[in-house]
C-alpha positions as CSV (number, residue, x, y, z in Angstrom):
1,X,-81.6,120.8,145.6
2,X,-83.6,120.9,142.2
3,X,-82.1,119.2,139.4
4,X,-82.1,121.0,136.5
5,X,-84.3,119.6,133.6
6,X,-85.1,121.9,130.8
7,X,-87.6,124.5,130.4
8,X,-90.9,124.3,127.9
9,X,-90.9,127.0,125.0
10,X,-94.4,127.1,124.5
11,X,-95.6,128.4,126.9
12,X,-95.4,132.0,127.5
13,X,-96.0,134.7,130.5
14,X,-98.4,137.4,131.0
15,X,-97.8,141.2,129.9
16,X,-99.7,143.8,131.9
17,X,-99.9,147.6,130.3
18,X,-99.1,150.2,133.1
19,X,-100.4,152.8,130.6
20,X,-103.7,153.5,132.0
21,X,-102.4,153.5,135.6
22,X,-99.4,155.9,134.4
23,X,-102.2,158.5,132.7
24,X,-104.9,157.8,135.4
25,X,-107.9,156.7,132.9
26,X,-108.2,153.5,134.1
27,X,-106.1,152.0,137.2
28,X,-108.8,149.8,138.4
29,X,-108.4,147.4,135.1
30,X,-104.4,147.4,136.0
31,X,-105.1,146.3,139.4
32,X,-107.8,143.5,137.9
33,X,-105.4,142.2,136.0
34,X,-102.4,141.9,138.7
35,X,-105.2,140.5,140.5
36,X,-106.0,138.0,137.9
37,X,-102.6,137.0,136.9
38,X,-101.2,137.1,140.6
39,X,-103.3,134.2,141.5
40,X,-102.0,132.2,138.7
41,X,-98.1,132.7,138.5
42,X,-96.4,135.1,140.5
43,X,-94.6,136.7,137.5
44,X,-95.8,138.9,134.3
45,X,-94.1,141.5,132.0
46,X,-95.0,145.0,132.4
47,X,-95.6,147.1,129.3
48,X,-95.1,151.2,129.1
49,X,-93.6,151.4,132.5
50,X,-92.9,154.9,131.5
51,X,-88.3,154.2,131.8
52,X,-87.3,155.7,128.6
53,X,-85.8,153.2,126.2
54,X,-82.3,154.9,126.2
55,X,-82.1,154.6,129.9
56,X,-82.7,151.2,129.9
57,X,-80.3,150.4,127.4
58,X,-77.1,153.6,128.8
59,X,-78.1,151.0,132.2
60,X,-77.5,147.7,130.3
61,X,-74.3,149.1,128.6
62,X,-72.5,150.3,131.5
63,X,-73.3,147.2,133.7
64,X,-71.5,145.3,130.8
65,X,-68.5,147.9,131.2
66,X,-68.5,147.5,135.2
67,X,-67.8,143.8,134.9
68,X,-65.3,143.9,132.0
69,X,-63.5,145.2,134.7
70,X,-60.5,143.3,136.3
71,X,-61.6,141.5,139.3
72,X,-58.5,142.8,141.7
73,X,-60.3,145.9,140.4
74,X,-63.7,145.1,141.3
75,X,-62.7,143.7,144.7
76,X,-61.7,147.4,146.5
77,X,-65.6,147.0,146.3
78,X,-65.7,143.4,147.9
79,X,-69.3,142.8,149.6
80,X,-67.8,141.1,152.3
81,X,-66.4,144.1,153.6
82,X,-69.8,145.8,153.6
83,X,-71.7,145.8,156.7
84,X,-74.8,146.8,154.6
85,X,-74.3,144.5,152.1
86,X,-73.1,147.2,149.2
87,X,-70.7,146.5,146.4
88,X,-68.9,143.5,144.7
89,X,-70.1,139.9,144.8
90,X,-67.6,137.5,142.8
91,X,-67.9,134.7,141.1
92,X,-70.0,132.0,142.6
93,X,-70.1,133.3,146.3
94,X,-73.7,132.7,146.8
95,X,-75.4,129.1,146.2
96,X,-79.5,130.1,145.9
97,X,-80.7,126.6,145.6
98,X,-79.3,125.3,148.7
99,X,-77.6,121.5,148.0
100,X,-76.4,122.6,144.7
101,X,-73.0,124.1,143.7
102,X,-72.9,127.8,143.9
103,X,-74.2,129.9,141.3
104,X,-72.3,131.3,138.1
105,X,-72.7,134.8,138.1
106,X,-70.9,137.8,139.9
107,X,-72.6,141.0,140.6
108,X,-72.9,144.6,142.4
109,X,-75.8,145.9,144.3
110,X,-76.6,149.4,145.2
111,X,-78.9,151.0,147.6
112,X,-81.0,154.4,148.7
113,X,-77.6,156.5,149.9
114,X,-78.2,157.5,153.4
115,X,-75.6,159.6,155.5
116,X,-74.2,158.6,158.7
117,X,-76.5,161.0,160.2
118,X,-80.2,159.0,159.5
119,X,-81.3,157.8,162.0
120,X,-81.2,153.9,160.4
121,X,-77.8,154.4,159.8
122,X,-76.9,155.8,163.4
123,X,-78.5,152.7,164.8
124,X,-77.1,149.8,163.0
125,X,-79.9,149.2,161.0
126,X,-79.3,146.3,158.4
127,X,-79.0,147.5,154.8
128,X,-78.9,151.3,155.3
129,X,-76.2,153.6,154.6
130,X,-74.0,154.6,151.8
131,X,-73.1,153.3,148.5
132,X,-69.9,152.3,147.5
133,X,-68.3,152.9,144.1
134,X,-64.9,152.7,142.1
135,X,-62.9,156.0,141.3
136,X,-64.6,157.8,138.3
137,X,-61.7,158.2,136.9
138,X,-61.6,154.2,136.6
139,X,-61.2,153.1,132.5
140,X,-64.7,153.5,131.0
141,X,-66.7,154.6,134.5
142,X,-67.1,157.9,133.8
143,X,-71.2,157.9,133.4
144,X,-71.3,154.6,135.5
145,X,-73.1,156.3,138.4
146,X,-74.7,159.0,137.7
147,X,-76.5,156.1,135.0
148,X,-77.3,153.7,137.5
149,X,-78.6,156.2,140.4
150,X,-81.1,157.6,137.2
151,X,-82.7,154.2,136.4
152,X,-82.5,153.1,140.2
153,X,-84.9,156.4,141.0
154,X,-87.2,155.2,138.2
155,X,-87.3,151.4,138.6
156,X,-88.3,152.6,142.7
157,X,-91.3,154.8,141.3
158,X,-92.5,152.4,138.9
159,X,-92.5,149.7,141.5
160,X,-94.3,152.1,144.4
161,X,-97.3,152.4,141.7
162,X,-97.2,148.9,141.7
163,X,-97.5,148.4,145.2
164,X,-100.8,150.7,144.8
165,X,-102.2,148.6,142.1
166,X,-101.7,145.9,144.8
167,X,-103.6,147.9,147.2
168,X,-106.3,148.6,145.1
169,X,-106.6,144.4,144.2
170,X,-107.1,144.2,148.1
171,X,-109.5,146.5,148.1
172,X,-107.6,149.0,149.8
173,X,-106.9,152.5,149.3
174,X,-104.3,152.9,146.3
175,X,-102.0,154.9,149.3
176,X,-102.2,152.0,152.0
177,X,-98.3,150.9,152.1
178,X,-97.4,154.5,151.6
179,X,-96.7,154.9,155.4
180,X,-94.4,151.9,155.0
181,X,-92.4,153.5,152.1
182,X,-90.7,156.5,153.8
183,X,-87.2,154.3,154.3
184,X,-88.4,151.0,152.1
185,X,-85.2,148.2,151.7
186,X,-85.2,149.3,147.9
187,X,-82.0,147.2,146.6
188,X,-80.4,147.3,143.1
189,X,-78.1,144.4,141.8
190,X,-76.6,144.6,138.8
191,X,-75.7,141.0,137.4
192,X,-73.5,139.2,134.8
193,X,-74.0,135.5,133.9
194,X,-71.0,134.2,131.6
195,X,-71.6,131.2,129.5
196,X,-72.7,128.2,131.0
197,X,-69.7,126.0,130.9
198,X,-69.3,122.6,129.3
199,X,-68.8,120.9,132.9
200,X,-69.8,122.1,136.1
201,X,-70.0,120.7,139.4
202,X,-73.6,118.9,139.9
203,X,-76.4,121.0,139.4
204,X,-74.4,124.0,138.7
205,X,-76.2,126.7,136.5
206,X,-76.3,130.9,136.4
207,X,-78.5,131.1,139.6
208,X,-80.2,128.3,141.1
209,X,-83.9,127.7,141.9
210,X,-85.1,130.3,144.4
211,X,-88.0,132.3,145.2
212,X,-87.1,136.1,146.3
213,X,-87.7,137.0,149.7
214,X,-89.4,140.6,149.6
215,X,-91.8,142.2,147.9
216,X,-91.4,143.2,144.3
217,X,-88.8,142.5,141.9
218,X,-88.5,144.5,138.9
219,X,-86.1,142.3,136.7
220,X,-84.6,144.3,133.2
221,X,-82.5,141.9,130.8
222,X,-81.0,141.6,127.9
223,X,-81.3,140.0,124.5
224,X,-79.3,136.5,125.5
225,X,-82.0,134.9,127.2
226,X,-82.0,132.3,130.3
227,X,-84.2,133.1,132.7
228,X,-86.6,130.0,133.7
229,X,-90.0,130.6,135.9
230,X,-91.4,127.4,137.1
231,X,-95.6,127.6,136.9
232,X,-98.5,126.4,139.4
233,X,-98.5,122.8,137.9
234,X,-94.7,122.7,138.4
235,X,-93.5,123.2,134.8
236,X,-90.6,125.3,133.7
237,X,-90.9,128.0,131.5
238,X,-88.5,130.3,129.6
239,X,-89.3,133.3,130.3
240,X,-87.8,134.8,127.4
241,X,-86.8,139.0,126.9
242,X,-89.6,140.9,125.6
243,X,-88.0,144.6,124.3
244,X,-89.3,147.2,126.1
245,X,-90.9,145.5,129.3
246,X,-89.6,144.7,132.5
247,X,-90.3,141.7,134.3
248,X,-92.2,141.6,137.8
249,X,-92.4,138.8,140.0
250,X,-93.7,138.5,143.6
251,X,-91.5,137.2,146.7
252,X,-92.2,135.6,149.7
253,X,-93.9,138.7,151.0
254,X,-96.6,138.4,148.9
255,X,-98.3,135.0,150.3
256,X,-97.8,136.5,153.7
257,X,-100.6,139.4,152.7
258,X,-103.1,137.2,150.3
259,X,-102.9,134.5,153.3
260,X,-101.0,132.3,150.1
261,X,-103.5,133.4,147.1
262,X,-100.7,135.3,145.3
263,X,-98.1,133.1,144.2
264,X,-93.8,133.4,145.0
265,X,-92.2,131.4,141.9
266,X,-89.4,129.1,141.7
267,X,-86.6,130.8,139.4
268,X,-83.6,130.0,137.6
269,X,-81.0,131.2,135.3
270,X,-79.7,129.0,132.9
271,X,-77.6,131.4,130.2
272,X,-79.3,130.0,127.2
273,X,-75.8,131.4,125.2
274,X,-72.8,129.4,124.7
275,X,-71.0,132.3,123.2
276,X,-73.1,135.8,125.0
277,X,-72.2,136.9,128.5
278,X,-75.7,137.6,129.9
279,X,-76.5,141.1,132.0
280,X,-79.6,141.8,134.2
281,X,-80.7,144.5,136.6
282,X,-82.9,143.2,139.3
283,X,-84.5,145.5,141.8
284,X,-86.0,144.5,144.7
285,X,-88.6,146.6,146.7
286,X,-89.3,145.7,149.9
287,X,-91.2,148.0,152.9
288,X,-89.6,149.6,155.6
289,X,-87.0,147.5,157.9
290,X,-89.4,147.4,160.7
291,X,-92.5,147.1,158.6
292,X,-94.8,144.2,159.7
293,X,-95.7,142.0,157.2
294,X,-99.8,139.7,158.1
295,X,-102.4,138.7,156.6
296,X,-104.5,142.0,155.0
297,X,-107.9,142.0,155.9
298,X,-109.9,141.3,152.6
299,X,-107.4,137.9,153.0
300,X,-108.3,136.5,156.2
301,X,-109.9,133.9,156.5
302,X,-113.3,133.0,158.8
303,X,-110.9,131.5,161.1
304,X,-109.3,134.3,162.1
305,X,-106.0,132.5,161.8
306,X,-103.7,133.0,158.7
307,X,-101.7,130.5,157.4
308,X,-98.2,132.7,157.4
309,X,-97.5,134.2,160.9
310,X,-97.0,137.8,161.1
311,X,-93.7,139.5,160.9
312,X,-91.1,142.4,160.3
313,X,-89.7,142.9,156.8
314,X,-86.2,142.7,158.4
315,X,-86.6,139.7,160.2
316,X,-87.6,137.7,157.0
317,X,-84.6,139.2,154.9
318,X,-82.2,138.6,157.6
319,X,-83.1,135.0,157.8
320,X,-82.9,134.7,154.3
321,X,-79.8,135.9,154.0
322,X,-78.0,133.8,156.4
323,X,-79.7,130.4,155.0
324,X,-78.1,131.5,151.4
325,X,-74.7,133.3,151.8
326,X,-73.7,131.8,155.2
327,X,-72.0,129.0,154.4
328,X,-70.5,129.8,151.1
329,X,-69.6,133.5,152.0
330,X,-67.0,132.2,154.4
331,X,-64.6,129.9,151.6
332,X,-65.6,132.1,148.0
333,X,-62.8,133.3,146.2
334,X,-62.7,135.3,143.0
């Protein structure tokens, strides 16, 4: 557990402009300053990402619609019943920040739709297959997923050119985890925080302290505020909604390849709004299921040994999974 204390207000994250990486003048200064910044703190805004604004906010709007829904509603879509892990996560069914009380928020992820005839899918293969959604015909639905499949297409290409300004700090060719991105684990999860309650059980707050497990995560917010980023020297920091950006932080993945240069935050959400319900989209890119994940080779040290041992992407996201929704997945109720 991590008790909560509160965050400072000064101090403020980095913004990186994908501008010249988007256009081609000048990727090799975008890739210097992930570089730069990635060895500091594992998160940083990104600037013209190239999402149009009105996507960004059609996405933000009809997340808020989805979860004004009734929750006997919501749960024909009950995760639990998902093998792949798609569709509805109520209220407080996951605790992040294992030791506390679970986490306030309810939400819905979405994946790359694959039929029963890919090959993943016809094997078993964790977190591939098909979506799951409510009836379009469902009060208020009716652009709910053609609008999330449009920004989930363009969130997924702006994080692949970040995975080649990655490759490019490592002093790699800008295509090196192409080979890895044919089937990536590229998950969507829409979120909704309501207002942090007056009492709560001990250390009860939006989403507890956590690091995330994969690769990338490409995190779009709204206004309300609440999201909480704890630095190197251990202090926490707001890290409040800049319009127009997204916010990128590095998971556990990261350390893995940099041999622990490139930072994994702590997180937190804290809805900093007695009165606003709070919505996010998070997506997370990882590689391919059966990727493996060591120590790149401008990272290794004279040694010859790493400090993280090498494995598969789905090995560390299946272990990751049962160590946060194993326990409470079993008792939750809506």
């Amino acid at each position: 557990m991590i008790p909560y204390s509160a965050p400072s207000l000064v101090d403020e994250l980095p913004v990186i402009d994908l501008a010249h990486w988007i256009d081609g003048t000048d990727r090799a200064a975008v890739a210097s300053a992930l570089h730069r910044h990635a060895q500091v703190c594992g998160f940083f805004y990104l600037a013209n990402h190239g999402i149009p604004d009105s996507l960004t906010a059609a996405v933000l709007e009809q997340t808020r619609i989805f979860f004004d829904r009734p929750v006997e509603e919501l749960m024909q879509l009950d995760i639990a019943q998902s093998p792949i892990r798609r569709g509805y996560e109520p209220m407080a069914w996951q605790t992040l920040d294992i030791g506390s009380a679970p986490d306030l928020k309810e939400s819905f992820f979405m994946g790359s739709d694959l039929g029963p005839d890919h090959p993943y899918v016809r094997r078993g293969v964790p977190g591939y297959g098909a979506n799951r959604w409510l009836p379009d015909n469902s009060r208020g639905l009716a652009t709910f997923r053609s609008t999330i499949e449009a920004y989930y297409l363009q969130v997924k290409a702006v994080s692949e050119m970040l995975l080649g300004a990655f490759a490019l700090a490592m002093a790699l060719p800008e295509d090196y985890f192409n080979g890895a991105l044919e089937d990536p684990i590229a998950t969507l999860r829409l979120i909704h925080y309501p207002p942090q309650p007056a009492k709560v059980e001990q250390n009860q707050i939006g989403c507890g302290a956590h690091t995330d497990w994969g690769a990338l995560t490409l995190l779009l917010q709204d206004s309300t505020g609440g999201l909480e980023v704890c630095d190197a020297s251990g202090q926490w920091i707001a890290a409040r909604p800049i319009e127009g950006t997204l916010l990128v932080n590095f998971g556990d993945m990261m350390p893995r390849w940099t041999n622990g240069l490139y930072h994994s935050n702590l997180h937190r959400v804290k809805n900093a709004s007695p009165e606003r319900h709070r919505y996010s989209l998070a997506f997370f890119h990882d590689l391919d299921y059966h990727a493996r994940v060591e120590c790149l080779p401008a990272m290794m040290p004279a040694s010859g040994t790493p400090l993280y041992p090498p494995c598969t992407v789905g090995e560390h996201i299946e272990e990751m999974y049962r160590k946060t929704f194993g326990t409470t997945a079993a008792t939750a109720t809506p």
